[in-house]
C-alpha positions as CSV (number, residue, x, y, z in Angstrom):
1,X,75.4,108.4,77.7
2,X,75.4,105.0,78.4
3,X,76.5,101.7,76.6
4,X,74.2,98.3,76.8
5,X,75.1,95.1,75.4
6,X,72.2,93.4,74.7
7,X,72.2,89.6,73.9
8,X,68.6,88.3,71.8
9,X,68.2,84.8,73.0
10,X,65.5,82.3,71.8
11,X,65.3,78.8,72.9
12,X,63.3,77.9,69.5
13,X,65.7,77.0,66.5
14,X,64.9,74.7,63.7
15,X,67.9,73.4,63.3
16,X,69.3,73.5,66.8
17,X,66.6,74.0,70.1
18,X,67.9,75.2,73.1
19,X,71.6,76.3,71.5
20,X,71.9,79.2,73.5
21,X,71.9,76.2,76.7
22,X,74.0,74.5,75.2
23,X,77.1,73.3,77.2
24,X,80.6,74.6,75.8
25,X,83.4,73.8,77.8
26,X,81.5,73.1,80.7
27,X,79.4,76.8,80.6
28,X,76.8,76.6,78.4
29,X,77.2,79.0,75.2
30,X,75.0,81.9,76.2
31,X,77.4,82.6,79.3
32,X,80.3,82.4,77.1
33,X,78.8,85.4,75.3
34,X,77.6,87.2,78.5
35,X,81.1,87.0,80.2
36,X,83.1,88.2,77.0
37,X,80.9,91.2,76.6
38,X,81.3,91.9,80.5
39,X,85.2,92.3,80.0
40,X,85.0,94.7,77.5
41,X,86.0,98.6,78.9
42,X,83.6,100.1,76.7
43,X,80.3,98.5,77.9
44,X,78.2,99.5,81.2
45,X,75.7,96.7,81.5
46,X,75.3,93.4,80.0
47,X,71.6,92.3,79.5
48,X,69.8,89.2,78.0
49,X,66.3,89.5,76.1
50,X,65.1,86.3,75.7
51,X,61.4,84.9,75.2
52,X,61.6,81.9,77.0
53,X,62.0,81.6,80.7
54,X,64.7,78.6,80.4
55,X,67.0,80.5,79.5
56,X,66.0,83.4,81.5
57,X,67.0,81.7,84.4
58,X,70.0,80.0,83.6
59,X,71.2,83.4,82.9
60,X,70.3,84.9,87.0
61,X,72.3,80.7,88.0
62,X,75.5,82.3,86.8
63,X,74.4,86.4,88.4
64,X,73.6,87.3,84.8
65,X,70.9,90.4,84.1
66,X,68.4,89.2,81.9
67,X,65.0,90.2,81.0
68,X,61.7,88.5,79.3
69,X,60.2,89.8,76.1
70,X,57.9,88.7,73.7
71,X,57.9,85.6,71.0
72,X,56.7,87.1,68.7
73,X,59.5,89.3,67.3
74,X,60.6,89.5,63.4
75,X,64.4,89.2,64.4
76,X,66.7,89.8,67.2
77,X,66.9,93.7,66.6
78,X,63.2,93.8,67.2
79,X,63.9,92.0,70.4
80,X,66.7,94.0,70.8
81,X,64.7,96.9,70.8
82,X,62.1,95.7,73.0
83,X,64.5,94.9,75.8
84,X,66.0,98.6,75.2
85,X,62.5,100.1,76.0
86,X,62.1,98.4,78.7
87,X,65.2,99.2,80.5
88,X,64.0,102.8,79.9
89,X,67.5,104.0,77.9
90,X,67.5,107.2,76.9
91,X,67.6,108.1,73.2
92,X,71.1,109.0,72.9
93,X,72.2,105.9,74.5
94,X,74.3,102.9,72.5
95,X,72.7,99.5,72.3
96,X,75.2,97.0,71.4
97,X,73.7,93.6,70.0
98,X,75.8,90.7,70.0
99,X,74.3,87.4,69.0
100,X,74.1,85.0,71.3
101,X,75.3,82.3,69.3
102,X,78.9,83.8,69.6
103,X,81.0,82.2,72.2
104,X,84.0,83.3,71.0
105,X,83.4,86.9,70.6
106,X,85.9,89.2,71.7
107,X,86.1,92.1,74.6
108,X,87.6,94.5,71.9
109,X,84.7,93.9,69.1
110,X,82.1,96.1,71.2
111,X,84.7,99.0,71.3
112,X,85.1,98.7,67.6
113,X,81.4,98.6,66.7
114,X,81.0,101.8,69.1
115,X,83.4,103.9,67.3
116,X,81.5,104.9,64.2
117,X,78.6,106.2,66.2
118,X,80.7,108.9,68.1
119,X,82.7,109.6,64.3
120,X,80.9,109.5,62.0
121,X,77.7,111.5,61.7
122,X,76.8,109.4,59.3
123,X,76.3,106.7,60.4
124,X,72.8,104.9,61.0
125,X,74.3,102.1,62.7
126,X,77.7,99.9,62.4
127,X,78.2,96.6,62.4
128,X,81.4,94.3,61.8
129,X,83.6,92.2,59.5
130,X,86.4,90.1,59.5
131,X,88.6,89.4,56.3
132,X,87.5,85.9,55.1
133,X,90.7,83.2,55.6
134,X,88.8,79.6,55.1
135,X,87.4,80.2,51.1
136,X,84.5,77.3,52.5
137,X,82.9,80.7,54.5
138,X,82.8,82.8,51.2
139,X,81.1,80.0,49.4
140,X,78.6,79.1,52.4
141,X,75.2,80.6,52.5
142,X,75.9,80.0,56.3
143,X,77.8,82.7,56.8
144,X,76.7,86.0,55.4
145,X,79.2,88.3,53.0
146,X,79.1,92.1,53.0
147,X,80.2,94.6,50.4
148,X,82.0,98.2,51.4
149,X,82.0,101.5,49.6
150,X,85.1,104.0,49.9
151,X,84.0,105.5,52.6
152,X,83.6,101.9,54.7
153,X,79.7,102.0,54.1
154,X,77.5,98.8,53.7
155,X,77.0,98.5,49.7
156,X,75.1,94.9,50.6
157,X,75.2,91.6,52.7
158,X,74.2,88.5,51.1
159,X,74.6,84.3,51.6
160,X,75.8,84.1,48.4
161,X,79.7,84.9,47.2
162,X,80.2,88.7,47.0
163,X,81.9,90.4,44.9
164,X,81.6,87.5,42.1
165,X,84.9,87.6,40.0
166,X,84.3,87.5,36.5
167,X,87.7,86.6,35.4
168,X,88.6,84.4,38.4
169,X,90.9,87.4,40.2
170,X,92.1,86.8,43.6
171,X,90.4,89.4,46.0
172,X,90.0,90.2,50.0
173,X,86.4,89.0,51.1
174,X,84.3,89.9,53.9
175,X,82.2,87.9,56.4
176,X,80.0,89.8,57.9
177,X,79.6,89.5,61.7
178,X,76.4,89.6,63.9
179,X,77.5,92.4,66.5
180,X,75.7,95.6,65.1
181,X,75.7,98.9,67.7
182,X,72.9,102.1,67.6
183,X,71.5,104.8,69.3
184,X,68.5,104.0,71.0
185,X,66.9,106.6,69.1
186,X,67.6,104.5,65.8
187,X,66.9,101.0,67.2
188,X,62.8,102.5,67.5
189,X,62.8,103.9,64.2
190,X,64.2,100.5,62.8
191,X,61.8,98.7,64.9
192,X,58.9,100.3,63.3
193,X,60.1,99.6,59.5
194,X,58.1,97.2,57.9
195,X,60.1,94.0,56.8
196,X,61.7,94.5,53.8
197,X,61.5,92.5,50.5
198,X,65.5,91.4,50.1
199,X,65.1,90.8,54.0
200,X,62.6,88.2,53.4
201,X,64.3,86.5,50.8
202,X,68.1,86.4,52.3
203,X,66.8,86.2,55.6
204,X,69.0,89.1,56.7
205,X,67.9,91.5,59.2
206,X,70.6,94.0,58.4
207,X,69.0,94.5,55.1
208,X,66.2,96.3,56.4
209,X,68.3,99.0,57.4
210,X,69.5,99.6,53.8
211,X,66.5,98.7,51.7
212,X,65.0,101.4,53.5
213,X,67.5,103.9,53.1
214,X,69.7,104.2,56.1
215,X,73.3,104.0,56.5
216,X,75.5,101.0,58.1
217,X,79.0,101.7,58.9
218,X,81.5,98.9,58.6
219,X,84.2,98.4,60.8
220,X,86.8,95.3,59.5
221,X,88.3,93.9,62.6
222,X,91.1,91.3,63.0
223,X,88.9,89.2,65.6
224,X,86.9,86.2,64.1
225,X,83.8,85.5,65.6
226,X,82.7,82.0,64.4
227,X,78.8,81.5,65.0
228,X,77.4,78.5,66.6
229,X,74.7,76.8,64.0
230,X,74.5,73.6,64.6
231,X,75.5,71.0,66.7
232,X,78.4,69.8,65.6
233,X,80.0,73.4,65.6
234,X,80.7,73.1,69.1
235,X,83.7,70.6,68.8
236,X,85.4,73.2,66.8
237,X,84.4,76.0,69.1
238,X,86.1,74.2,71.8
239,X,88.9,73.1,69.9
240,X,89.7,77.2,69.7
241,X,89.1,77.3,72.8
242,X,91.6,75.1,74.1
243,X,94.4,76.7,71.8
């Protein structure tokens, strides 16, 4: 069995074109990304899916793998999946996809999304969280919330504040982050899911998954991975960095 990351890439942004080129601390951020998820012991290849070829080949300057696929996907899962096909990976192989807006992610979070896959049969698909310390991320439609069950199951992700605390109680929160991991096997059958109605309207990928049924495993880990949205996120990004 093998192990993939595999980083969606696309050089269109509304608010930000080109931010996977963008320069942090002299590398830009999508190399950042790469060279964190090639230091992790769990993974056996790195890979880039992008649609454009800028990126493409900034990725082979620094001896990256990366590989071309199509503009015209839904989200970065569908991309995601794309790449996975083409690489020819067996159904019972683990895709790991890490956003590549994430400079800052870290070796150990690709281990942790991995785990529920081999223990719990359960699971559809995991994903991660990190225990919200700044109360500006829990109020921020930026950075998207998720709900547990007992069991560490996704309840729901949403922009908005959730749980909402009717009586003003003080309570652990979690933002969710954008590394999710799969079977192969599963990445097709999400691929082929029409896109679903709460997707559309919070803009969340993830939510296809549950709207249609399936099962996310949650796993809280004690590494932030802030996301890269705009412009000025970078001084703060490299600001961490140089701590």
């Amino acid at each position: 069995m093998k192990i993939i990351a595999i980083i969606p890439a696309r050089y269109g942004s509304t608010r930000f074109a080109g931010k996977p080129l963008a320069a942090i601390a002299g590398k830009p951020m999508i190399q950042h990304v790469y060279e964190n998820a090639t230091r992790s012991g769990k993974v056996s290849g790195v890979v880039v899916a992008t649609d454009d070829r800028r990126i493409h080949d900034a990725v082979v300057k620094f001896n990256g793998n990366a590989i071309m696929t199509s503009p015209d996907h839904r989200s970065g899962t569908d991309r995601v999946a794309e790449a996975a096909e083409k690489l020819g990976m067996h159904p019972d192989d683990i895709v790991i996809n890490v956003q590549g807006d994430q400079p800052l992610v870290h070796p150990d979070c690709f281990e942790a999304v991995v785990a529920p896959l081999l223990e719990k049969p359960a699971a559809d698909m995991s994903t991660l969280a990190f225990a919200i310390q700044d109360q500006r991320e829990f109020t921020s439609p930026k950075d998207c919330k998720v709900v547990l069950d007992q069991d560490g199951f996704a309840l729901y992700f949403s922009r908005s504040p959730i749980p909402f605390s009717r009586d003003g109680d003080h309570f652990e929160a979690y933002k969710h982050l954008g590394v999710y991991g799969y079977t192969r096997r599963f990445l097709e059958i999400f691929r082929h899911l029409p896109t679903g109605r709460l997707e559309q309207i919070e803009k969340l990928e993830q939510l296809r998954a549950l709207e249609y049924g399936h099962s996310i495993s949650v796993v809280v880990t004690p590494f932030d991975s802030p996301e890269v949205d705009l412009p000025s996120d970078i001084d703060r990004i490299e600001a961490i960095l140089r701590k």
